[in-house]
N, C-alpha and C positions, 0 to 999 in steps of 0.2 A: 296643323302640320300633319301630313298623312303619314302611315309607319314607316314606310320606305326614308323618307326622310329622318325621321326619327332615329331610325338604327342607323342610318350613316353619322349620326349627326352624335349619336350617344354611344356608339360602339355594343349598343345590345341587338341580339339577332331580335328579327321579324316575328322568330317563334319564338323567344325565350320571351318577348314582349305581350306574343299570344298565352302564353303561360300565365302572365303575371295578372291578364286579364281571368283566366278563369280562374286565378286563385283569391281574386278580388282585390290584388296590389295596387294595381294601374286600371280604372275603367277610361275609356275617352271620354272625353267630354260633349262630345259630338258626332256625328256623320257626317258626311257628304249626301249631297241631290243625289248621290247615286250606290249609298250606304256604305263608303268605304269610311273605316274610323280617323276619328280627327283629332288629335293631341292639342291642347292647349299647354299655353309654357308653366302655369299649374302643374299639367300631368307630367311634361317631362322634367320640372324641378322634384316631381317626387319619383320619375324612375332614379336620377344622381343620385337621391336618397338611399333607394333600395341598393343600389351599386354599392355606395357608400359603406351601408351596414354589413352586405353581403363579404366588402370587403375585412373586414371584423371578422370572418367564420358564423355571423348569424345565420339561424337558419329562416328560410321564405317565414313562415311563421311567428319565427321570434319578430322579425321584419315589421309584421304585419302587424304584429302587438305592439311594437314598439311605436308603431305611425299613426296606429289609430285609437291605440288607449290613453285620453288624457291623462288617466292615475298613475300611468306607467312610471316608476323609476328605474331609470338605467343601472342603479350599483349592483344589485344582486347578478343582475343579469351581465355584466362586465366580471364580477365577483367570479362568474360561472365559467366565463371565459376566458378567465386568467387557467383557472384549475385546469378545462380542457387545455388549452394552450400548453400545457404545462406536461401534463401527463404524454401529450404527441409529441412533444420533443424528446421526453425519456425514453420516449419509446422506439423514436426514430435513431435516436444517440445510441440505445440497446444496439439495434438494427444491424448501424454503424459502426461499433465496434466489432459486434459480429462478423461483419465482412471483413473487415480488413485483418481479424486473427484468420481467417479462412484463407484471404490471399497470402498471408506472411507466411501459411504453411508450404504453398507452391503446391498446390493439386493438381496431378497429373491426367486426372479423371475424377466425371462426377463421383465412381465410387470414395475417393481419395475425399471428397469436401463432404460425403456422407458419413464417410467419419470421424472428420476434424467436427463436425457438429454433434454428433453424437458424444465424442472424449469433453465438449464445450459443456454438454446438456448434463452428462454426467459430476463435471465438474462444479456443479450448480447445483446438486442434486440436494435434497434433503438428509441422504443417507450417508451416514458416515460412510460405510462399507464398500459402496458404490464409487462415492470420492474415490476413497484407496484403492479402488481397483482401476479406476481412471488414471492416476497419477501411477499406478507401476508399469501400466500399458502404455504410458505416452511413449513416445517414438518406435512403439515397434512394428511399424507401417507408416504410418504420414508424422511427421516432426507435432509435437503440440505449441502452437503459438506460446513465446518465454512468456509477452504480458499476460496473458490469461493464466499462466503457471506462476508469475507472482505476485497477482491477485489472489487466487486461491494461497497462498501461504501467507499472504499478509493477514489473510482471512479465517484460515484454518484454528479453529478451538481445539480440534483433538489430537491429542500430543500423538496419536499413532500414524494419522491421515497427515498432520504437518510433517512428521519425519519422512513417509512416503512424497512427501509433495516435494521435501525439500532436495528428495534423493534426484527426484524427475530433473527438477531445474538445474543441479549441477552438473546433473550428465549431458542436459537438452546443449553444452559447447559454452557456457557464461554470459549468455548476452541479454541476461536480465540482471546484474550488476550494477547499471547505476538507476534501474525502476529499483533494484530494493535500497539503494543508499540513500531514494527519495522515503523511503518509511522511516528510517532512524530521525526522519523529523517531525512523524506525525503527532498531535495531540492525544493517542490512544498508546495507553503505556505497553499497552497486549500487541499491537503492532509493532510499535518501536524493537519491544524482543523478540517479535517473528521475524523479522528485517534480520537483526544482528545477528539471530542465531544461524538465518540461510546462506548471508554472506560469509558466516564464518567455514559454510560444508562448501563453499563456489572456490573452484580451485583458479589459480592465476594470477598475474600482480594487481591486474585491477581490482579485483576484490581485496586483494593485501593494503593495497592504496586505502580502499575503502574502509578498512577497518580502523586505519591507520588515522584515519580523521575521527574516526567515532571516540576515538581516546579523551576526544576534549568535547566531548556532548553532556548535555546537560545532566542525564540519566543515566545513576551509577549502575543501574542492569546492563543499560547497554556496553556501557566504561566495563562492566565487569569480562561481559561475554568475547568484547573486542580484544581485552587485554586477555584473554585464555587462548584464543585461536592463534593471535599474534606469538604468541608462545610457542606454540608448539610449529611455528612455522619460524623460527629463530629468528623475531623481531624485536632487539635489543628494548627499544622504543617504548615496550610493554611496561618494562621493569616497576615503574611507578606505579600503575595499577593493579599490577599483581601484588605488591608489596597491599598498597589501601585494600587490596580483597583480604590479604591476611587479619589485618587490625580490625576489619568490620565482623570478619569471620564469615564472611559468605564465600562459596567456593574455597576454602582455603588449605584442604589439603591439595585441589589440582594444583593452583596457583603455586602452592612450594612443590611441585611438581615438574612446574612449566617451570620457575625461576632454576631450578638445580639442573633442566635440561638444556635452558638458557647460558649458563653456567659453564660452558664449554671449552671455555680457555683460559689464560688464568690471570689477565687484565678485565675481562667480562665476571670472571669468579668475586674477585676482587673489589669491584665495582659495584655489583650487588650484595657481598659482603658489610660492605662501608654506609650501604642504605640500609640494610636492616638493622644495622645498630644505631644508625642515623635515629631510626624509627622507636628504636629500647629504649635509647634514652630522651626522647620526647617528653615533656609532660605531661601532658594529657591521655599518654597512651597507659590505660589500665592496665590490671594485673592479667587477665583472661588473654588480650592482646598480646602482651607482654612473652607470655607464654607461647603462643604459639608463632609469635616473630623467631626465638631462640629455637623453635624445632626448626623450622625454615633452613636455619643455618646447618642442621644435619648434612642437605646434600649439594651446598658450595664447598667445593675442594678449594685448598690454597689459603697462605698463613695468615692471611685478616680474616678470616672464617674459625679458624682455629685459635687465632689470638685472642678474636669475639668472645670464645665460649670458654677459656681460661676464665676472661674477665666474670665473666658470667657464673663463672663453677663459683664464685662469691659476691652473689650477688645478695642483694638484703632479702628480697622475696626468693622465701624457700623453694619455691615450686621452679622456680626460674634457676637456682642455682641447683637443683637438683637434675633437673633436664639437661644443663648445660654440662656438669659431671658427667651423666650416662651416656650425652654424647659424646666427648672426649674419649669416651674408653672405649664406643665402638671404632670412633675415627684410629686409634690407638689399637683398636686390635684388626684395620685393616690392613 
């Protein structure tokens, strides 16, 4: 079969088949009377071959190794191509995120997408410093893409550069809200509280919503930071978590902070009155606990509050009926 045939018949060009001849892939097996080259169905079952491989990402070379060295084993050399394979799609998936933080920003001009890459590159950066200068600059020229702003906070180690980043994203308008309520469920405990502590600065109900579920997550940091925010944005809802921060003793001055600002009327007063004693007389609730449940009640006004710390000004643990006395007298001399 002469090449013209061949390349119709195989879909490889004329020259790429001249190629493979002088790279010693394909020789013909023959001539013509009149020295044009002649394919036997030998030589074109091993151009399929080279196709074949080429289609794999091998290179002419590996090819050639591959067809003419009996010793040859294929694993490594698959092995190799998994990794390339592997590493050009991270790199294209890079690529691709890339653009499309670029378009989400809406560049008016090239200089507008030079420096959505730049605030990108920054963001990426090694230097803490450079971070925080990237995230206080976002939007004061071209908007910085939300998912790339909470990426970097999910990612953020340094408690200065996350507070900067986190200031960026609630100002950037909220619309990375539910990428961060996707963190409160990662496997990374440092994630989970960079999530809760960002949605707790994202102002708006979606974010309120979002907290609102973190109540019942597996992770008392999160339970903790959701039920503090919730507070201070007067979300009754919190009550039960800010109480559990008290008993554990983490957070527990806010937390009787947030409860007594909670505390606002006097069925709400009332109500979280009747769980902290709920909580005093627990069993299992130690003395340290104990203790710091009855300061709690300092600042719920209204008469289950005050009736509490009567009971309490005689309690059996001194410490507790001591506390509940001094508050009494200040309640008493407001």
């Amino acid at each position: 079969m002469l090449i013209g045939e061949v390349s119709r018949r195989s879909g490889v060009s004329a020259r790429m088949l001249r190629h493979y001849e002088s790279l010693g892939l394909v020789r013909p097996s023959g001539r013509t009377g009149s020295g044009y080259r002649e394919y036997s169905a030998e030589d074109i079952r091993r151009i399929f071959h080279i196709e074949s491989l080429r289609s794999l990402g091998l290179s002419l070379q590996e090819i050639g190794r591959a067809l003419d060295d009996q010793g040859f084993t294929p694993s490594a050399l698959v092995d190799d191509l998994i990794r390339r394979t592997r590493d050009r799609i991270a790199a294209e998936t890079e690529l691709l995120t890339r653009l499309r933080r670029i378009h989400a920003a809406e560049p008016a001009g090239w200089e507008d997408v030079l420096q959505v890459v730049a605030l990108l590159r920054a963001l990426a950066s090694q230097s803490a410093a450079e971070r925080q200068r990237a995230a206080l600059s976002s939007g004061d020229e071209v908007p910085m893409p939300v998912d790339a702003l909470v990426e970097a906070v999910l990612g953020e180690p340094e408690p200065n550069v996350a507070g900067a980043l986190r200031w960026a994203l609630a100002r950037s308008g909220g619309g990375g809200t539910a990428l961060l309520a996707e963190g409160l469920d990662s496997p990374v405990a440092a994630v989970r509280e960079r999530a809760v502590r960002a949605l707790a600065e994202m102002p708006g109900d979606e974010a309120t919503a979002q907290l609102r579920g973190a109540l019942a997550n597996r992770d008392g940091t999160v339970r903790g930071h959701a039920a503090l925010a919730l507070g201070t944005r007067g979300v009754a809802d919190a009550v039960p978590a800010l109480i559990d921060l008290i008993v554990e003793g983490r957070n527990d001055t806010d937390a009787a902070d947030a409860l007594g600002a909670l505390a606002s009327d006097t069925a709400t007063a009332d109500r979280i009155a009747t769980r902290l004693v709920d909580r005093l007389a627990h069993d299992v609730t130690g003395a340290p606990a104990r203790g710091r449940l009855t300061q709690a009640l300092a600042d719920i006004p209204g008469t289950t509050a005050s009736r509490a710390l009567v009971d309490l000004s005689h309690d059996g643990d001194r410490a507790v009926a001591l506390t509940a006395a001094y508050l009494l007298r200040l309640r008493d001399a407001r």
